[in-house]
C-alpha positions in Angstrom: 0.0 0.0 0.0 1.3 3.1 -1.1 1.0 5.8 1.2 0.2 9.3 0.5 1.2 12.6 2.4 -1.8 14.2 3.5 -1.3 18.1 2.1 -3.0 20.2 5.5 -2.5 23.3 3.4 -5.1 23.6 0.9 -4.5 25.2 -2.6 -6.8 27.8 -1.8 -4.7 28.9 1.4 -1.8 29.2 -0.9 -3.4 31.3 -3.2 -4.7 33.7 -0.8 -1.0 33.9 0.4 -0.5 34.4 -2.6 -2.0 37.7 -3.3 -1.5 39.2 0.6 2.2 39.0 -0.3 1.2 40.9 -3.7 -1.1 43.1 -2.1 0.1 43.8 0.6 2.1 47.0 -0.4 -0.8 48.4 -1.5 -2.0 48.7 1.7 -1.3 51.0 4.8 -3.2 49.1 8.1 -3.9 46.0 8.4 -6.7 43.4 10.1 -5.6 40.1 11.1 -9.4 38.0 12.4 -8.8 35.3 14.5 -11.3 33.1 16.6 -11.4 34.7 20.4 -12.0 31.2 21.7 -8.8 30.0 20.1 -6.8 33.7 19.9 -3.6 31.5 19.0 -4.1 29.0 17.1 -6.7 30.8 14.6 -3.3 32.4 13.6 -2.1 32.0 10.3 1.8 32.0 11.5 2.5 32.7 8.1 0.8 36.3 8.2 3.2 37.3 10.8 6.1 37.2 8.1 4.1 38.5 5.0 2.7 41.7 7.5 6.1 42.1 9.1 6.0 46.1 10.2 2.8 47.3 8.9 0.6 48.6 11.5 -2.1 45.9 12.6 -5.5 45.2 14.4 -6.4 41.9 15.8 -9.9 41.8 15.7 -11.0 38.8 17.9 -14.2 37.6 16.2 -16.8 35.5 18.5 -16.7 37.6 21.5 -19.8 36.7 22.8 -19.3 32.5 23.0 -15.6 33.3 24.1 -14.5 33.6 27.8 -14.6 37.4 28.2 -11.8 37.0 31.0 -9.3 35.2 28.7 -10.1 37.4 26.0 -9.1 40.7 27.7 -6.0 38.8 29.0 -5.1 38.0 25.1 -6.3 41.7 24.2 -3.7 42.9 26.8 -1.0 40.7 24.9 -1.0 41.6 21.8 -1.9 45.5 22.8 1.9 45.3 25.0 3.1 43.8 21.3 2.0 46.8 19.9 -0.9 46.0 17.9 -4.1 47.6 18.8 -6.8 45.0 19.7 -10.6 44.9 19.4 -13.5 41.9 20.7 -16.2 42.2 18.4 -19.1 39.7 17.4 -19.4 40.2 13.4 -22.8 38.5 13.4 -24.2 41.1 15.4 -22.0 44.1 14.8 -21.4 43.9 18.7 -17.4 45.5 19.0 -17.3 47.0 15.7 -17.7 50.6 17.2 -14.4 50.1 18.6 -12.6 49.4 15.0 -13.1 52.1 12.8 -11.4 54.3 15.3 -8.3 52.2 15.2 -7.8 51.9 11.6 -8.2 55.9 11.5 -5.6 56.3 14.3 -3.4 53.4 13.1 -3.3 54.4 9.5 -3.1 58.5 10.2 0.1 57.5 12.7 1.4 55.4 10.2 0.8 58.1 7.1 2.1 60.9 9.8 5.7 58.5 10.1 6.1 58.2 6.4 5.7 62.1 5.4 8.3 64.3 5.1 8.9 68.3 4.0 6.1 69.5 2.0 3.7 66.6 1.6 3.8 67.2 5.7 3.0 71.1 5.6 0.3 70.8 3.6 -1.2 68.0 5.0 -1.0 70.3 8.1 -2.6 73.5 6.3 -5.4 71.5 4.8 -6.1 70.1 8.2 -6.2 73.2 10.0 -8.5 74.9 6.8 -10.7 72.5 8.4 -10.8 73.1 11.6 -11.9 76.5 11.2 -14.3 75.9 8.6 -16.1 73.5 11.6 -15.6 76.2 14.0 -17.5 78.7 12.2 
């Protein structure tokens, strides 16, 4: 009997690899989802390579059938690693509040690292145009 390797990877995993590796310098923030019942092992350890440096959100979907204790502790974690970290339930939007306001800070921090000279001044001027345009 011959015996045959059993391939855990799918094709369709690689693929998507694939085209994060392609993509990903296209993008400024990333969101890595994982399982918040299973925060390490719902990792792709694979994504940690491809991401490397780019800013990052763990969203920890399933909030509400996860311990809520264990899921603050593993919120904590990767928060001290430097990633912010958001609990949400995507069936019910329950959390979701919470992420748009991290991809804005993440992504303007991240844009704010990466300017220099002029693009930087007038960034600044067209943000303080509108300031006092909502002042008024």
């Amino acid at each position: 009997m011959v015996s045959q390797g059993i391939q855990w990877f799918p094709g369709h995993m690689n693929k998507a690899l694939k085209i994060i590796r392609e993509d990903i310098k296209k993008v400024d923030v990333t969101a890595e989802i994982i399982d918040a019942r299973i925060p390490v092992s719902s990792r792709n350890p694979e994504i940690e390579d491809i991401i490397k440096n780019k800013p990052r959100i763990i969203v920890a979907n399933k909030r509400d059938v996860a311990n809520k204790k264990e899921t603050e502790k593993w919120l904590n974690f990767y928060n001290k690693k430097g990633y912010k970290s958001v609990a949400v339930n995507c069936s019910t939007g329950e959390g979701l509040n919470k992420f748009k306001p991290y991809v804005k800070a993440v992504s303007y921090t991240h844009l704010r690292a990466h300017e220099t000279g002029r693009n930087l001044v007038c960034r600044l001027l067209l943000e303080k145009k509108k300031k006092k345009k909502k002042k008024k």
